[in-house]
C-alpha positions in Angstrom: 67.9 30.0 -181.0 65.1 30.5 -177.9 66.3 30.5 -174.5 66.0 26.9 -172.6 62.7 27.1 -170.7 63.7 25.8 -167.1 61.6 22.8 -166.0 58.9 22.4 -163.1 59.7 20.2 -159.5 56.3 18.8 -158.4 55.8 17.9 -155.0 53.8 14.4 -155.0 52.0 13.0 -152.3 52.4 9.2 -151.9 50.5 6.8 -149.7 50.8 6.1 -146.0 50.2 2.9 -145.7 47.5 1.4 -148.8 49.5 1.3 -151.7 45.9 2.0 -153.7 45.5 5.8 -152.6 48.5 6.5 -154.9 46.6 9.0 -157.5 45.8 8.6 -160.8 47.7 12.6 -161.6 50.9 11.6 -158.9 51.3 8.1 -161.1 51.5 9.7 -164.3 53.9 12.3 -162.9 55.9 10.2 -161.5 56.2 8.1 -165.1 57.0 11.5 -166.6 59.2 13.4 -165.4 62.9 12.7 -166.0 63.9 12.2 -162.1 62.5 11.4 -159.2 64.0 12.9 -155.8 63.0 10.1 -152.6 63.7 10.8 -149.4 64.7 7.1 -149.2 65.0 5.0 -152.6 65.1 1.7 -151.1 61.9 2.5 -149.4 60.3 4.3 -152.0 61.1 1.4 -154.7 58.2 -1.3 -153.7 56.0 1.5 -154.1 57.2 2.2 -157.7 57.8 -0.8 -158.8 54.1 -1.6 -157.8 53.1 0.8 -160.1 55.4 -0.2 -162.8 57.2 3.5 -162.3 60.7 3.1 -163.8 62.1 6.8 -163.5 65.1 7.0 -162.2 65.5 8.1 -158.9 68.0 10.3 -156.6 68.0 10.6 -152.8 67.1 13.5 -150.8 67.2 13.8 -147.3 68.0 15.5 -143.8 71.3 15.1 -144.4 72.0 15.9 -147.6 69.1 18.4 -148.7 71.4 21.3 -148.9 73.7 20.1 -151.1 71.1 18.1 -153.3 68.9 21.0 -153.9 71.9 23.1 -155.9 72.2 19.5 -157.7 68.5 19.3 -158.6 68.3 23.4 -159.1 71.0 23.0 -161.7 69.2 20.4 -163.4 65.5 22.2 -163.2 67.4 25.5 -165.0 68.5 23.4 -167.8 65.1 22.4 -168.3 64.5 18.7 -166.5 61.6 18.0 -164.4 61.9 17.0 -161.0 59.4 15.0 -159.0 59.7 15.5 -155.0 58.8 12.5 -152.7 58.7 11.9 -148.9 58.7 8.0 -147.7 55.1 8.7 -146.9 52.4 11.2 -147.2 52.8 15.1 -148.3 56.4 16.1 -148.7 57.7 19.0 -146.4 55.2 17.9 -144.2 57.5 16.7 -141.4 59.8 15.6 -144.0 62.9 16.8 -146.2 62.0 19.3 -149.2 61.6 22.8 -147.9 65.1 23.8 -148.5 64.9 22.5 -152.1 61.2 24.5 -152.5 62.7 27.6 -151.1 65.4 27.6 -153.1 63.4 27.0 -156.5 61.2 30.0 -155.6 63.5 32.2 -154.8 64.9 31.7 -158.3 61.3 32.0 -159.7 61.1 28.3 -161.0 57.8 26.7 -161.0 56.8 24.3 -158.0 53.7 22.3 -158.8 51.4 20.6 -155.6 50.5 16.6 -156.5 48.3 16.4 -153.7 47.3 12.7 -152.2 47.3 11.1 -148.7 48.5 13.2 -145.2 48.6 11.7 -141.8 47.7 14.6 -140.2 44.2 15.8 -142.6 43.5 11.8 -142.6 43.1 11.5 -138.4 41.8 14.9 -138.1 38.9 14.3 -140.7 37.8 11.1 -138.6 38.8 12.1 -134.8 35.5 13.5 -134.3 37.2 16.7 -133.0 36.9 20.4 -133.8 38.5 20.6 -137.9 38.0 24.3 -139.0 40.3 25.7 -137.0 43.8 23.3 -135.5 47.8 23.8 -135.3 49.7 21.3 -136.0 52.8 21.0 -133.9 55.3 18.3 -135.9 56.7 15.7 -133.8 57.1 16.3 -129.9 60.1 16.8 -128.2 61.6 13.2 -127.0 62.7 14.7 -123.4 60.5 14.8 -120.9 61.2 18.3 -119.7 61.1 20.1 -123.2 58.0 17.8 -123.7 56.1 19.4 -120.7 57.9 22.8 -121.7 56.0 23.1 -125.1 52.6 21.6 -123.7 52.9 24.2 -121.2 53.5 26.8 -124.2 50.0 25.1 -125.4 47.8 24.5 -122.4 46.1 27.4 -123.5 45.7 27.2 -127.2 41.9 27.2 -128.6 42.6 25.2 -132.1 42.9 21.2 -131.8 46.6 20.4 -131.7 47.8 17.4 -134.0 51.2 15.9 -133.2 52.9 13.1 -134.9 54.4 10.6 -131.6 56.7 7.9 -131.8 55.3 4.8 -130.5 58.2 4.6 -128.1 57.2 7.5 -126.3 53.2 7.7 -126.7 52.4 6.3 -122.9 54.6 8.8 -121.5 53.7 11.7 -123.7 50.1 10.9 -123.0 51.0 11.1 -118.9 52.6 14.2 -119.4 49.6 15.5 -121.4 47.3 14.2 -119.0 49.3 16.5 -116.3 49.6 19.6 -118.5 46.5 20.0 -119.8 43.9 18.0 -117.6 42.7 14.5 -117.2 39.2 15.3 -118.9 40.7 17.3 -122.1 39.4 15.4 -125.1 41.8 13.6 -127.2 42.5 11.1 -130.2 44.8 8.6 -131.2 45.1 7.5 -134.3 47.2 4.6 -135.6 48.4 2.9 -138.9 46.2 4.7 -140.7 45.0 3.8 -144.1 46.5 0.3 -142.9 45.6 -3.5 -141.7 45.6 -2.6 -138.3 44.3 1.0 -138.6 42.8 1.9 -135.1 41.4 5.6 -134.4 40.0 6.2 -130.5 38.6 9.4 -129.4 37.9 10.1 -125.6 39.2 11.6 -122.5 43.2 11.6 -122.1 43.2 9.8 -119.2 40.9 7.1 -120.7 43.7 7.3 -123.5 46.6 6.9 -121.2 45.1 4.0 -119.6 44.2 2.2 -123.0 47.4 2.6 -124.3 49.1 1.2 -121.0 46.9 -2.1 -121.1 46.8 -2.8 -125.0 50.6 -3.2 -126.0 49.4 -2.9 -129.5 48.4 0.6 -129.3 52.3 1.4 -128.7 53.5 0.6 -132.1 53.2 1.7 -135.9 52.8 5.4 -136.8 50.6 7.8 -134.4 48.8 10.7 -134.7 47.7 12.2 -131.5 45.3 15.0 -131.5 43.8 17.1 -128.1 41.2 19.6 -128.2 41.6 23.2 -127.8 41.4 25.3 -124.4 37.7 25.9 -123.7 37.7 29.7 -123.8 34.2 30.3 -121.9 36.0 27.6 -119.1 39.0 29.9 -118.8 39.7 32.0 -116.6 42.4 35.0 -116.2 44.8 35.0 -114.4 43.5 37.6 -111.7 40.7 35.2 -111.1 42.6 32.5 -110.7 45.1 34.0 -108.4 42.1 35.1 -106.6 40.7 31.8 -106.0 44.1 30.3 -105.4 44.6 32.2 -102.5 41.4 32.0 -100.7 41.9 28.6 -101.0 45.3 28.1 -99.7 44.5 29.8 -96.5 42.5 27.4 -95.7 43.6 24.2 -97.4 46.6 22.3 -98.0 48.3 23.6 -101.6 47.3 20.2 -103.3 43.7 20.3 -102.4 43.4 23.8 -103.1 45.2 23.6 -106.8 42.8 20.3 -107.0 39.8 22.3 -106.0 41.4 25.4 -107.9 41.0 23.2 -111.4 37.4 22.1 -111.0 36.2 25.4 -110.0 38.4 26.7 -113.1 38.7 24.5 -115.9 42.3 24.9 -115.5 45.1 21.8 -115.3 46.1 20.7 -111.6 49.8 21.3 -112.9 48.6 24.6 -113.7 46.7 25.5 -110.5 49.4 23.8 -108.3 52.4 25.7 -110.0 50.8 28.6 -109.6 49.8 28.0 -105.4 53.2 27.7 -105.2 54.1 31.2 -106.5 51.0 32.8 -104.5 52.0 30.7 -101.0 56.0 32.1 -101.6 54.8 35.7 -102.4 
C-alpha cells in the first residue's frame, strides 16, 4: 500500500474592493480544494457565494493562527488541500498566515502562490512615484510618539515607503510626516482602491495634509499612503550639517537657523532644529 501523499495549502489572493478582479486560477482553487481557511468567514462569504464557491470554510486569524495551523498541518499530512485567504488582498501581507506557511515549510509540505489583487503593488503602480526600488513598512504605529520614532528611523531611507493608515489617524500621521521628513517631500494617498469612490492624489505632503483636513471624505475607507525616498545628492552628512548648524546659531535664533539649516540642506526642520539643540548645549 503507497504512502499517503500529503496535500498542498495555496495562498489565494482575493479582491479589495471589485468583486470582478477575483481570478479565473484563485476561483477554481477555491472550488477545489477540500477547505478553505478565511481570516473572517462571515466576511469572506458574499465573496463566495458571488462566485457560487461552496467549499467549506474554517477561520484563521490573529488570535487563533497558532493553534489553527497544527489543525490545518494535520489535515495537509493526511493528504487534504488547504486554500489560505485574507479578508482582502494577498494573504500574509499585513494579515494572518505566516505562522501557518512557516510551519508547512518547515515540515517540507508544498505552499502554492494564487496571486491576484494587493493594496500596496495596486497604489504604487499608479502613484506616479519611484517603483523599482520601495520598503514597505505595514501599518504605522497608532501613538504619536512611536509614530514620529519610526519616521525618524526613515527620514533618511532612499526607496519610496508604502504604509497602510487607518483613516482615523491619516490627518495626524500626515502632520507628523510633514514634520519628520519635510513639507515638500513628495507623497501619495491612495483610497478605496479598485472601488466606487477610488481616489489616488500625488503631491507635496503638506498639500496632502491640507487636502485631507478640508475634504472629510478623504478620512475614510482603506489608505495607502506612500512618500518618496531621501534625495541622496540633497543629503548631506552629518559633519556638514553640524557645520552649517553652528555658523548659523551664532548668529541667529535656533529656529531660524534650523529653518535656514533645511533649505540650504535638504534636511527636515525637525531634523535641523533637534540637532541646533545638541550643537547650542555642547
Amino acid at each position: 500500500m503507497s504512502e499517503q501523499q500529503p496535500g498542498a495549502l495555496y495562498v489565494v489572493a482575493t479582491p479589495i474592493g471589485n468583486l470582478a478582479d477575483l481570478s479565473m486560477r484563485a476561483i477554481e482553487t477555491l472550488r477545489q480544494v477540500d477547505v478553505i481557511a478565511a481570516e473572517d468567514t462571515r466576511h469572506s462569504r458574499y465573496l463566495l457565494q458571488h462566485h457560487a464557491i461552496d467549499t467549506p470554510c474554517i477561520s484563521l486569524h490573529e488570535h487563533n493562527e497558532q493553534q489553527r495551523s497544527e489543525v490545518l498541518l494535520q489535515r495537509l499530512l493526511k493528504g487534504e488541500s488547504v486554500a489560505l485567504i485574507s479578508d482582502a488582498g494577498t494573504p500574509l501581507i499585513s494579515d494572518p498566515g505566516y505562522r501557518l506557511v512557516s510551519l508547512l515549510k518547515s515540515h517540507g509540505l508544498s505552499v502554492v502562490p494564487i496571486p491576484g489583487a494587493c493594496a500596496v503593488i495596486a497604489a504604487l503602480s499608479a502613484s506616479g512615484l519611484r517603483s523599482d526600488s520601495f520598503t514597505f513598512e505595514g501599518f504605522l504605529p497608532s501613538k504619536a510618539n512611536a509614530l514620529r520614532q519610526q519616521l525618524e528611523s526613515l527620514q533618511h531611507e532612499t526607496r519610496t515607503m508604502i504604509f497602510y493608515e487607518s483613516p482615523k489617524r491619516v490627518l495626524a500621521s500626515l502632520q507628523i510626516m510633514v514634520e519628520v521628513l519635510g513639507e515638500q517631500r513628495l507623497a501619495c494617498l491612495a483610497r478605496e482602491l479598485t472601488k466606487l469612490h477610488e481616489t489616488i492624489r500625488t503631491a507635496s505632503l503638506v498639500e496632502l495634509r491640507d487636502w485631507v483636513q478640508r475634504d472629510l471624505h478623504q478620512q475614510k475607507g482603506e489608505i495607502v499612503l506612500l512618500v518618496e525616498g531621501a534625495q541622496e545628492s540633497q543629503r548631506a552628512d552629518k559633519q556638514e550639517i553640524d557645520r552649517v548648524l553652528q555658523l548659523l546659531i551664532a548668529e541667529l535664533p535656533v529656529k531660524k537657523a534650523a529653518s535656514l539649516a533645511s533649505s540650504l540642506l535638504g534636511i527636515s526642520k525637525n531634523e535641523a532644529y533637534q540637532q541646533a539643540l545638541k550643537l547650542q548645549h555642547k
